[in-house]
VEXVEX-545389 format. One line per field, with one value per residue (C-alpha): residue number from 1; residue in one letter; x, y, z. Coordinates in nm, 2 decimals, always signed. Each point is the difference from the previous one (the first is absolute). Layout:
<sites>
k	NUM	...
r	A	...
c1	X	...
c2	Y	...
c3	Z	...
</sites>
This chain:
<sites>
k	1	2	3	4	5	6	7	8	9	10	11	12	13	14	15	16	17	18	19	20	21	22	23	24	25	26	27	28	29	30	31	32	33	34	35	36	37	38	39	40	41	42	43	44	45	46	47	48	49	50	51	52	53	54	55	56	57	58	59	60	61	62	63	64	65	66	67	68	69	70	71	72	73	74	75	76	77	78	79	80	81	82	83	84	85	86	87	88	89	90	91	92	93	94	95	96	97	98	99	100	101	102	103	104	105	106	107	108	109	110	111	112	113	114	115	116	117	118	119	120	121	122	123	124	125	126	127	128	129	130	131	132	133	134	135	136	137	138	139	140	141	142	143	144	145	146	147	148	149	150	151	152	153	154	155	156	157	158	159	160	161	162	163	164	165	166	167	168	169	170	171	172	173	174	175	176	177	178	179	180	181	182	183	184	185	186	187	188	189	190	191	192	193	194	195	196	197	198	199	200	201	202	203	204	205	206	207	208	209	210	211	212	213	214	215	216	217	218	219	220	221	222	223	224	225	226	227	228	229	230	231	232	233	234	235	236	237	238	239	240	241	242	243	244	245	246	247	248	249	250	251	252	253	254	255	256	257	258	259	260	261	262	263	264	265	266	267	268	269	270	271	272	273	274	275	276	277	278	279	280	281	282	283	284	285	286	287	288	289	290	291	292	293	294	295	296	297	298	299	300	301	302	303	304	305	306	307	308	309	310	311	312	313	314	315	316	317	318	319	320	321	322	323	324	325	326	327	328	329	330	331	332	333	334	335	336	337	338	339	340	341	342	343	344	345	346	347	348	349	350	351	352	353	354	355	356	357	358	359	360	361	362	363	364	365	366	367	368	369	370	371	372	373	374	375	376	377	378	379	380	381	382	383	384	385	386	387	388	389	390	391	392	393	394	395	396	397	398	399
r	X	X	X	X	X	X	X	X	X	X	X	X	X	X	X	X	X	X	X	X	X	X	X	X	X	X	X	X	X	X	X	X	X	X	X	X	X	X	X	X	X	X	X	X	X	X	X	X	X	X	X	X	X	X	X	X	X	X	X	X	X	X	X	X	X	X	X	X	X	X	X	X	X	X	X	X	X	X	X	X	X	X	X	X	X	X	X	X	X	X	X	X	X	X	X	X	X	X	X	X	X	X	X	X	X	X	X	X	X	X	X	X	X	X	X	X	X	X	X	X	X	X	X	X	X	X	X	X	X	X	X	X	X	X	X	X	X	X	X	X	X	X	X	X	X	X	X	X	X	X	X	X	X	X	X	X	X	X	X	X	X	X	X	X	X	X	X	X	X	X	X	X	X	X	X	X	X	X	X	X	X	X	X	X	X	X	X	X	X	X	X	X	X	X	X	X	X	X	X	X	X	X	X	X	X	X	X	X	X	X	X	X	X	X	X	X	X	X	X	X	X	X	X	X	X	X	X	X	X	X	X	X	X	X	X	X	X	X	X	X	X	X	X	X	X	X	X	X	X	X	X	X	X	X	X	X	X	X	X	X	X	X	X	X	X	X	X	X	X	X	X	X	X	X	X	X	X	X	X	X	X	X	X	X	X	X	X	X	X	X	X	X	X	X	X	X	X	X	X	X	X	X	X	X	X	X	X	X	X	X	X	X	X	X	X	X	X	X	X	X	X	X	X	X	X	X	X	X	X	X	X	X	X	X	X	X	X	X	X	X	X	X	X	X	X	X	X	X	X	X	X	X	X	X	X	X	X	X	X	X	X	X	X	X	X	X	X	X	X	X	X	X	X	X	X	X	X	X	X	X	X	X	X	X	X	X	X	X	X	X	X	X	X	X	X	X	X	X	X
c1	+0.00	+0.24	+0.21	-0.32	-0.02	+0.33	+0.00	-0.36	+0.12	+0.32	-0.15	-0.33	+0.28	+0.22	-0.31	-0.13	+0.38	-0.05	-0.32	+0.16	+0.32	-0.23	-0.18	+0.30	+0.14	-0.33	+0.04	+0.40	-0.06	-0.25	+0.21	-0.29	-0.22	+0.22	+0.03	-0.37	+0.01	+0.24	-0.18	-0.34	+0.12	+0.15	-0.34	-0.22	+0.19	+0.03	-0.32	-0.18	+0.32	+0.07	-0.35	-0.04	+0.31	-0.08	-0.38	+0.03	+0.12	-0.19	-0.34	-0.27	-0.08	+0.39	+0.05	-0.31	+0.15	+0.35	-0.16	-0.21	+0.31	+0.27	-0.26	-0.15	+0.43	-0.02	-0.20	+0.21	+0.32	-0.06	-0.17	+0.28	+0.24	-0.15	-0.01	+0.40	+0.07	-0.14	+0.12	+0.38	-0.10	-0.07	+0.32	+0.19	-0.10	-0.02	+0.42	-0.03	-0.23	-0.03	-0.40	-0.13	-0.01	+0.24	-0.24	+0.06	+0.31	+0.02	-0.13	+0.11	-0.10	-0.35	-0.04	+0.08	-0.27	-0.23	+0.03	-0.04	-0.29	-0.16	+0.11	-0.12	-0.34	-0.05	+0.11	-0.22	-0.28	+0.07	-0.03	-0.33	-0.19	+0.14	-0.17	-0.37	+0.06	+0.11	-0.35	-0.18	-0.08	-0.15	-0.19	+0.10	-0.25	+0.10	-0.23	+0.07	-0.12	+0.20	-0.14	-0.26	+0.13	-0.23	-0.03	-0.39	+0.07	-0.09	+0.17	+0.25	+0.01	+0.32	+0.21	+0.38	+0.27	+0.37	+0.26	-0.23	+0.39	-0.21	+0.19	-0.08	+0.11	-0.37	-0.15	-0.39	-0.10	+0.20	-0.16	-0.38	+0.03	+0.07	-0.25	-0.23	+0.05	+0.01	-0.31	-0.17	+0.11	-0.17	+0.21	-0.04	+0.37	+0.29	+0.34	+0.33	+0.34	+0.22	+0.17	-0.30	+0.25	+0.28	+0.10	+0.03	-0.37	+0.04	+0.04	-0.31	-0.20	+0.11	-0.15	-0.31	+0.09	-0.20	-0.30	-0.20	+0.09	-0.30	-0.25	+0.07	-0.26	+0.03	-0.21	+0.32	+0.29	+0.28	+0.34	+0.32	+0.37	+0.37	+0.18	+0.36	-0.05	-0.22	+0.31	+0.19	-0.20	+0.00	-0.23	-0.09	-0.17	-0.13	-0.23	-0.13	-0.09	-0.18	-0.16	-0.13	-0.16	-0.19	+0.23	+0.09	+0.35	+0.14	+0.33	+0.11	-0.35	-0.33	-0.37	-0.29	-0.32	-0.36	+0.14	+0.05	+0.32	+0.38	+0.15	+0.34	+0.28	+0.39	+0.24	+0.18	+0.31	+0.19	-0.06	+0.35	+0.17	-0.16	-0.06	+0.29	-0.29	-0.16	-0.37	-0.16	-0.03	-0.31	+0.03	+0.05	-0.35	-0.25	+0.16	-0.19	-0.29	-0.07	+0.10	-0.31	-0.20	+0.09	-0.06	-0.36	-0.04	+0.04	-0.29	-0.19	+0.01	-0.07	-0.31	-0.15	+0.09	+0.22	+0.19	+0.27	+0.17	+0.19	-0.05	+0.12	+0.29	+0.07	+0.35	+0.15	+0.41	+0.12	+0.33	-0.12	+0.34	-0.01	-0.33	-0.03	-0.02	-0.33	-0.08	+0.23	-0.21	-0.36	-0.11	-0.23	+0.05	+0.27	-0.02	+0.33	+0.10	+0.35	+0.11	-0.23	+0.07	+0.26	-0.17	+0.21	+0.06	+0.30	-0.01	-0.30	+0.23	+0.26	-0.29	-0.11	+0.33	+0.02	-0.29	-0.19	-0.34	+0.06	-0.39	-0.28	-0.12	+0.15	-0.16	+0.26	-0.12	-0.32	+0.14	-0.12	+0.26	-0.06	+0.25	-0.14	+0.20	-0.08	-0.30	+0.23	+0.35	+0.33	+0.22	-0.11	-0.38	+0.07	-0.05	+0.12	+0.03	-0.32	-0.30	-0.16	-0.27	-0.26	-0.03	-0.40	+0.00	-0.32	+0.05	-0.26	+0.05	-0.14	+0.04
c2	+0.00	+0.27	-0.12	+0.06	+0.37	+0.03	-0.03	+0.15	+0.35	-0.01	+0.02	+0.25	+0.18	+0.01	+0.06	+0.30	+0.10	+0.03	+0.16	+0.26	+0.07	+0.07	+0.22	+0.17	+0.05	+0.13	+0.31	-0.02	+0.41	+0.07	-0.05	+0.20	-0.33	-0.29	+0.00	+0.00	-0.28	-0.23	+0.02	-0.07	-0.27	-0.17	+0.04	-0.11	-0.29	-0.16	+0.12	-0.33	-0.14	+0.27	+0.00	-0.41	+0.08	+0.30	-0.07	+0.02	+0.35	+0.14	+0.13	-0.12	+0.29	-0.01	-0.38	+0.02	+0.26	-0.14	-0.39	+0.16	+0.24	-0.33	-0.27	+0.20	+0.04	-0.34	+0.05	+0.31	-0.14	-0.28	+0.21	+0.25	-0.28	-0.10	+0.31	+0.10	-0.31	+0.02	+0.37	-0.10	-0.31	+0.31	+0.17	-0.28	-0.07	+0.37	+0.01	-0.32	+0.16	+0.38	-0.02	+0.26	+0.39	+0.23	+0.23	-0.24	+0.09	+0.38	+0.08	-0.33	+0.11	+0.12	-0.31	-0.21	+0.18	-0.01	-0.42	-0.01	+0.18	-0.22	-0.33	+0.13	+0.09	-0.31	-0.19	+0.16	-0.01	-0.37	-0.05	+0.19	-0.23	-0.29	+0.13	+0.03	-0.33	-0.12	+0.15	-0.23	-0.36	-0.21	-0.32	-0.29	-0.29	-0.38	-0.30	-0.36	-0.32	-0.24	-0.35	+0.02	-0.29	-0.02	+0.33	+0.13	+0.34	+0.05	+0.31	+0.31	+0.33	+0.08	+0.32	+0.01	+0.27	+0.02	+0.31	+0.26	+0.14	+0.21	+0.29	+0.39	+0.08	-0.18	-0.10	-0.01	+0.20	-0.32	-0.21	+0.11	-0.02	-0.36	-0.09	+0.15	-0.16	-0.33	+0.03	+0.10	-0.32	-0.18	-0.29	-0.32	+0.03	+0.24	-0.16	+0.23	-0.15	+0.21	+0.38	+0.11	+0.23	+0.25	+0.19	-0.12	-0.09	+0.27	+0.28	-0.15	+0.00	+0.30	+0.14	-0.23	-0.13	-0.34	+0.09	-0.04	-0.38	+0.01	+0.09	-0.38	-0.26	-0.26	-0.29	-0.27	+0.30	+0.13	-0.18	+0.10	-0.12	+0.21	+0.12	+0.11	+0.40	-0.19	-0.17	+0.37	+0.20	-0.27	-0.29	-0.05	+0.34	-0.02	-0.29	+0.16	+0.27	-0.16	-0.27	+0.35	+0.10	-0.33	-0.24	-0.37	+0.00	-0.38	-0.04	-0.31	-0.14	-0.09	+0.08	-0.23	+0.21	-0.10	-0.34	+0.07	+0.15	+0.00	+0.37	-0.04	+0.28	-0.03	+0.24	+0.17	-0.14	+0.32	-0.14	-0.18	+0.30	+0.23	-0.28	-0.24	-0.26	-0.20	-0.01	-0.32	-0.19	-0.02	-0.41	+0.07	+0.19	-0.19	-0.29	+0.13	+0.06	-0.35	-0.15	+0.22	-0.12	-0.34	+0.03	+0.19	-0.30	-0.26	+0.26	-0.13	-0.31	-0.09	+0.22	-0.18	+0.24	-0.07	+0.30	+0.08	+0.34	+0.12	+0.35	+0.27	+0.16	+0.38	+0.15	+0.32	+0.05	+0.37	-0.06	-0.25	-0.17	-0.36	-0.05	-0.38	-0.06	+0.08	-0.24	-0.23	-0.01	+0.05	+0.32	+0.14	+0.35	+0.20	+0.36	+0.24	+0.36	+0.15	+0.08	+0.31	-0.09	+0.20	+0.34	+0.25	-0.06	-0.14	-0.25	-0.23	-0.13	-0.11	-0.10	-0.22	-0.18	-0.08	-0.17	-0.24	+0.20	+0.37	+0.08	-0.17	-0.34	-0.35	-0.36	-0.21	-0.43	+0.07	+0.28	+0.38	+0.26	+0.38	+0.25	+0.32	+0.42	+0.08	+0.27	+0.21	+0.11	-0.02	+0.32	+0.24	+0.02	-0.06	-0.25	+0.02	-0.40	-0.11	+0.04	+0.02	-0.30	-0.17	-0.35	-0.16	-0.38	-0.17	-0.36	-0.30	-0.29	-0.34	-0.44
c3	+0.00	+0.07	-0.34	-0.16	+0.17	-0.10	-0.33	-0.01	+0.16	-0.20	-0.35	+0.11	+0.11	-0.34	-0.20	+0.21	-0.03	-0.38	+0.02	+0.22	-0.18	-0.33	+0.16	+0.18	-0.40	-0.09	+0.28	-0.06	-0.03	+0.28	+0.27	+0.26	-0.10	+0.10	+0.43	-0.03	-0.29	+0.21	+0.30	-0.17	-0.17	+0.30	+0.18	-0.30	-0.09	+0.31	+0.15	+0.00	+0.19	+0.27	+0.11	+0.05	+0.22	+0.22	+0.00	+0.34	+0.01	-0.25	+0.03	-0.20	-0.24	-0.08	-0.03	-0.28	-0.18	+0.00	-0.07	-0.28	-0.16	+0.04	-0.18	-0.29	-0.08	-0.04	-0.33	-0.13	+0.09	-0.28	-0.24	+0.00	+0.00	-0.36	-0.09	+0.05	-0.11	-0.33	-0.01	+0.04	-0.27	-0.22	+0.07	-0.06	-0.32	-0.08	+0.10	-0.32	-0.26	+0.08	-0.06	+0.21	-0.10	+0.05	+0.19	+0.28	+0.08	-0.10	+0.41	+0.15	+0.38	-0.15	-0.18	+0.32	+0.23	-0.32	+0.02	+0.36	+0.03	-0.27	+0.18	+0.34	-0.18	-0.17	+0.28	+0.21	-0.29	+0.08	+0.35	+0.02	-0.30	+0.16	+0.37	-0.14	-0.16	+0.29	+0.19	-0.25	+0.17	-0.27	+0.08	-0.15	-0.05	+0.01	-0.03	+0.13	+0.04	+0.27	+0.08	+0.30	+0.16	+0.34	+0.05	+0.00	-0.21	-0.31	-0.11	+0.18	-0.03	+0.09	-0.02	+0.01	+0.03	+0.07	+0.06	+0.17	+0.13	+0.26	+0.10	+0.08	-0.33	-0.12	+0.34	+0.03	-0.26	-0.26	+0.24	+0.03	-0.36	-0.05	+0.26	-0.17	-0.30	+0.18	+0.17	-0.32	-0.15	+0.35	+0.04	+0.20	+0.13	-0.05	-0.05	+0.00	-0.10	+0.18	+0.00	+0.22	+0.18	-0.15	+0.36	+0.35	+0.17	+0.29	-0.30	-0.22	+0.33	+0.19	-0.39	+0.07	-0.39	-0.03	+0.17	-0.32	+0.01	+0.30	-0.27	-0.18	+0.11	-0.26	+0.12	+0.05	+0.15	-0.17	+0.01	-0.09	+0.02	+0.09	-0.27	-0.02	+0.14	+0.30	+0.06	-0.06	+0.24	+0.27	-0.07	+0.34	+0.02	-0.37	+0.07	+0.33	-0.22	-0.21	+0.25	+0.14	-0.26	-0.08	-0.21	+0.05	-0.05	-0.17	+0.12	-0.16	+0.09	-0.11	+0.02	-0.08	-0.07	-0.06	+0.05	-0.39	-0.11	+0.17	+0.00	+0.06	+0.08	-0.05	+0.17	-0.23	-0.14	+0.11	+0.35	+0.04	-0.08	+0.28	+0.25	-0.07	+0.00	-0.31	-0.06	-0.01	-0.31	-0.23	+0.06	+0.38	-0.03	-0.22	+0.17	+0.31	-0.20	-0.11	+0.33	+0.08	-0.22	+0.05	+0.40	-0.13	-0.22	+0.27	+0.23	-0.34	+0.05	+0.38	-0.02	-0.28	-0.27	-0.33	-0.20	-0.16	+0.19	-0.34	-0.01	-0.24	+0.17	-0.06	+0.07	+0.12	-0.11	-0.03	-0.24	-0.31	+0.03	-0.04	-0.17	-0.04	+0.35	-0.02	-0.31	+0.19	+0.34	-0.14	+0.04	-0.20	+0.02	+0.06	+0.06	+0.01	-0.07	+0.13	-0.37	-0.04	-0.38	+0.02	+0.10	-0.16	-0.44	-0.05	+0.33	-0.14	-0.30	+0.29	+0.19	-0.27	-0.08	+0.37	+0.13	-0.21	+0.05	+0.05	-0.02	-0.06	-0.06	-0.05	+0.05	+0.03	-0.01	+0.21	+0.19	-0.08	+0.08	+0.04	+0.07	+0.06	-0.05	+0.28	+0.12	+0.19	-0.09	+0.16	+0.06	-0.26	-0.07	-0.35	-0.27	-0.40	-0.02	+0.12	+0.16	+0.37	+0.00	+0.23	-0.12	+0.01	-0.05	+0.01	+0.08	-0.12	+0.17	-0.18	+0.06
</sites>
């Protein structure tokens, strides 16, 4: 973990230094500008880090602003990035082929502040689009049929998120919003795979940000598993949270409901590298289930009864690493998120290359697969390379 910080901090840091030394050239002649430029930079670009630090110290009005300054950075920092790199691409094939006017170099200085203020704006122009798309949580719609087994339901309405990341810099207002949208949908039970929390629970609930998770009352609860930023802002603490505000929390464990369907929750596979401990493995788990089921079946018998407990089995997993395991141990659903699809335009190409389902759906042998972007956002409330979504699945169950 601290190799990982390591080398994380080390290259933020290089490319923030070449964002700043651009700039620095591009005021090279007003020397009144560039104390206050240094120090602003500093502050803006390590923001988000300073104030997960010294939250302690801090008070609350200036820990938002700070939070909200450093993560909406996030978002420049890699569109200007693109930008000065395919500026100095131009300039180095200009020093080859001499292809751009001579104007440009008659006031060289002029010409300079002229292209920064241009990559600022469309930087900026940028960052803005990619908030209001970012406001907009679409509803995706999935339909699927899974073997009844002895379960007594027919169908499920069931509504699924991931990645709310809440934070101050979105809080309630995100939050009432998705609610809202989820209620409108009225589901039977609300399952969340993870990401619930991006700050520490005392900060979310000295804000009193999750209250709106009070106004759910789906008929069968709402359950949800940790991701990796519950295991960043204390995991412990995280799932008190959210145990506070209503949620079963699956920690490498199981729930039958309606005597019908299994939910079953995974800790995140992040969890060795906070806790030093692995999670339990899928086999370990559904290995429980049918000893259940067995034990249930036995119950059957002495009373007179005959059955077969199979029962569709629905699972929670943050990360989609590893996806056969799920084929491999019979589950019939598996729900994840964690890969936002990328969230900011270039990141869902590498997003896509890396995990086998970056969004969306996937039935692999007779096991359906959906990894969902996300309906909140991480660091910067921005999105270019995909969008925020609530995922509606309506389940029929037939023999």
């Amino acid at each position: 973990m601290a190799l990982f910080f390591t080398i994380f901090f080390t290259v933020y840091t290089a490319l923030n230094y070449y964002i700043f030394i651009r700039g620095w050239q591009a005021i090279h002649t007003l020397s009144v500008l560039k104390p206050f430029y240094l120090v602003f930079f500093i502050i803006i670009a390590y923001g988000y880090v300073i104030v997960k630090v010294l939250y302690k110290y801090l008070s609350p009005l200036a820990y938002d602003i700070i939070l909200g300054a450093g993560a909406i950075w996030f978002a420049f920092l890699i569109y200007f990035i693109l930008f000065l790199l395919g500026l100095d691409l131009i300039r180095l094939l200009e020093s080859f082929f001499q292809f751009l006017p001579k104007y440009f170099y008659d006031n060289y200085e002029q010409t300079k502040k002229i292209t920064a203020i241009v990559i600022i704006a469309l930087v900026s122009l940028i960052v803005f689009l990619g908030n209001l798309n970012k406001r907009e949580i679409t509803i995706k719609n999935l339909e699927i049929t899974l073997p009844k087994g002895s379960g007594k339901l027919n169908e499920l309405n069931v509504v699924m998120a991931s990645d709310l990341h809440l934070s101050p810099i979105d809080g309630e207002r995100l939050l009432s919003k998705i609610i809202d949208k989820m209620n409108s949908l009225k589901p039977d039970i609300i399952l969340l795979a993870g990401d619930i929390v991006d700050d520490k629970a005392e900060i979310l609930e000295q804000r009193k940000i999750g209250e709106s998770f009070k106004r759910l009352k789906p008929k069968y609860g709402i359950y949800t598993i940790n991701g990796n930023h519950e295991f960043i802002n204390g995991v412990d603490a995280s799932v008190q949270y959210a145990e506070h505000l209503g949620m079963k929390v699956l920690r490498d464990e199981f729930e039958l409901i309606d005597s019908s369907f299994y939910i079953v929750g995974r800790e995140d596979v992040a969890m060795k590298q906070f806790t030093g401990k692995d999670r339990k493995s899928l086999e370990e788990i559904v290995h429980s289930i049918n000893t259940n089921e067995i034990s249930e079946t036995s119950m059957d018998h002495l009373s007179g009864r005959s059955s077969t407990k199979t029962l569709p089995k629905i699972l929670l997993d943050h990360t989609p690493v590893k996806l056969e395991q799920a084929e491999k141990n019979g589950i019939d659903i598996q729900f994840s998120g964690h890969t936002h699809h990328g969230q900011l335009w270039p990141a869902n190409i590498i997003t896509g290359m890396i995990y086998e389902i970056s969004w969306g759906y996937k039935k692999k042998g007779n096991t359906h697969y959906y990894v969902t972007s996300g309906a909140g956002t991480w660091g910067p409330p921005v999105r270019t390379g995909s969008k925020s979504e609530i995922v509606n699945i309506k389940i029929k169950f037939e023999d």
